[in-house]
C-alpha positions as CSV (number, residue, x, y, z in Angstrom):
1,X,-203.3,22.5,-47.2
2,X,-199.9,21.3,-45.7
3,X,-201.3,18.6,-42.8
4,X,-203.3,17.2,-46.4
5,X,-200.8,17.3,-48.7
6,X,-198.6,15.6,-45.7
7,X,-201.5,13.0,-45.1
8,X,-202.0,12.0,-48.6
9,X,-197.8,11.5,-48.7
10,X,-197.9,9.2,-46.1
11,X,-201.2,7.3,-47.2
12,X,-199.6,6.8,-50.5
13,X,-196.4,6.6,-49.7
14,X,-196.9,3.3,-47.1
15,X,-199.6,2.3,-48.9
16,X,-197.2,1.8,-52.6
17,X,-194.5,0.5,-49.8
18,X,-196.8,-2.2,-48.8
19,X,-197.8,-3.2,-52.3
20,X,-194.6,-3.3,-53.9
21,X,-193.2,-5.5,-50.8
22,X,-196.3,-8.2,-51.1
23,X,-195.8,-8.0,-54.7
24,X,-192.0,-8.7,-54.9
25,X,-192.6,-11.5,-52.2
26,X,-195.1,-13.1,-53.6
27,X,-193.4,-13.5,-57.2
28,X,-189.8,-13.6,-55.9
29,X,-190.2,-17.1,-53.6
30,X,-189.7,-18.9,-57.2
31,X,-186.5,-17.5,-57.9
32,X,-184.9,-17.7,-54.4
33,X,-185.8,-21.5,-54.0
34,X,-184.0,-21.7,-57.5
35,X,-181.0,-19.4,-56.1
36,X,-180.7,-21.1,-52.9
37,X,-180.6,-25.0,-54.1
38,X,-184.2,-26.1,-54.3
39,X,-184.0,-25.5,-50.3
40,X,-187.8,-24.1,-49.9
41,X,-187.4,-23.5,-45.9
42,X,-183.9,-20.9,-46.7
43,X,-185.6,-19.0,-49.4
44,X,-189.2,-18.5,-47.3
45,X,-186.6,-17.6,-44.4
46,X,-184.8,-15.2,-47.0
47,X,-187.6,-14.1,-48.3
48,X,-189.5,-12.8,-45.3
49,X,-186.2,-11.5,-44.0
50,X,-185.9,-9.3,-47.2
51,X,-190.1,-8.1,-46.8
52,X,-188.4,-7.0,-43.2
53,X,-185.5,-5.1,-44.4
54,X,-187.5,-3.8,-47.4
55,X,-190.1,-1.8,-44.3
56,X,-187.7,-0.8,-42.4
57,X,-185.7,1.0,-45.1
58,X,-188.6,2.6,-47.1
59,X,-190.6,3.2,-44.2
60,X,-187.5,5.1,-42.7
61,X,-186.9,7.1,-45.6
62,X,-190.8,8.2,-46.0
63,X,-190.8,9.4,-42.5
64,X,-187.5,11.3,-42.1
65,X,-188.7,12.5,-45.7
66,X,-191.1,14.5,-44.3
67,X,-189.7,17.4,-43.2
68,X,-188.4,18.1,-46.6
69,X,-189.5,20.2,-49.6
70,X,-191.7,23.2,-49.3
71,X,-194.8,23.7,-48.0
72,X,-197.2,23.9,-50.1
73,X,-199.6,27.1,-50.2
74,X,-202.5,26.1,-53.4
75,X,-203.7,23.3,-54.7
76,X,-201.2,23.1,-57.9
77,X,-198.4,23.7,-55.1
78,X,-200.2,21.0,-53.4
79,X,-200.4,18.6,-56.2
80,X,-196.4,19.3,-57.3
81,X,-195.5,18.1,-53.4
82,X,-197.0,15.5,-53.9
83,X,-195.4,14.5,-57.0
84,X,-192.2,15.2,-56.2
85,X,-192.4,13.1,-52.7
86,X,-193.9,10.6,-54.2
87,X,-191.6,10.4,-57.4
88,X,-188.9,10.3,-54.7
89,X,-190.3,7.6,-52.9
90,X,-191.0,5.5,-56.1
91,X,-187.4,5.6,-57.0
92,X,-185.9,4.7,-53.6
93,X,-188.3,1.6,-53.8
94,X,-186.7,0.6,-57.2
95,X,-183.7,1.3,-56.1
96,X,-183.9,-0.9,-53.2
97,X,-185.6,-3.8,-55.3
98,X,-182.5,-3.4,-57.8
99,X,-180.0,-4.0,-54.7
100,X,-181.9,-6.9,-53.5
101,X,-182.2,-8.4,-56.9
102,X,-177.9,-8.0,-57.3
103,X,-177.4,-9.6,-53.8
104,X,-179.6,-12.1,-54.3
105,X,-178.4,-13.1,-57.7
106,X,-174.6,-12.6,-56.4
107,X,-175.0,-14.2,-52.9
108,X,-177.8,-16.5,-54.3
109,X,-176.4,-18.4,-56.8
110,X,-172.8,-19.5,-54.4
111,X,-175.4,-20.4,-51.6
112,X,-177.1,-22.7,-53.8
113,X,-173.6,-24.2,-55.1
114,X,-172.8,-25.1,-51.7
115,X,-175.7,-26.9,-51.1
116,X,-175.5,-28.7,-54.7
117,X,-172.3,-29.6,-53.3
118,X,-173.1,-30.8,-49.7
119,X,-176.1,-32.7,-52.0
120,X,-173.6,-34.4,-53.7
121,X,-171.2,-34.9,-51.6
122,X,-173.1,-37.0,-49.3
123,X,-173.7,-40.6,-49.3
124,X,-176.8,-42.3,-50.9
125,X,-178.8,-43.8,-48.7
């Protein structure tokens, strides 16, 4: 019952990781070339940069997760692992996606005003 219950963490623990990063990729490219100045080469740069980070954190957590919590010894047991891990994992992934959305908006936005301004400043050809 454990080495399943373990399994099935990790299947749908990478497996949400790997959606929500494609997902938040996909649909945030708009609003990073908006952040950083209409510069379309910066924000895919950012962008996959962030997928990166986004892996290596939640992938970390899942497997240093998985020594915790008790083992599970029936299928109800089994099931309430489960939940719990995953709950916990689905929470840290929000969590991340609200940090990146704060840094991006903070950090964003005065990138894209210095390029506005080195836009503007320079001569017209």
């Amino acid at each position: 019952m454990v080495e399943i219950s373990l399994v099935l963490y990790l299947v749908i623990s990478i497996a949400l990781t790997v959606w929500v990063a494609r997902t938040l990729s996909k649909n945030g490219i708009v609003f990073l070339i908006e952040c950083f100045g209409h510069d379309e080469v910066l924000a895919r740069s950012t962008n996959h940069l962030l997928v990166v980070g986004f892996y290596l954190v939640n992938l970390g957590w899942i497997l240093l997760t998985l020594r915790y919590g008790a083992e599970p010894q029936s299928v109800a047991g089994a099931i309430k692992f489960l939940a719990s891990k995953i709950g916990l994992v689905v929470v840290v992934l929000g969590a991340m996606h609200f940090f990146n959305m704060n840094a991006i908006a903070k950090f964003g936005r005065k990138v894209g005003q210095w390029l506005r301004e080195d836009m503007a400043a320079q001569p017209a050809v």
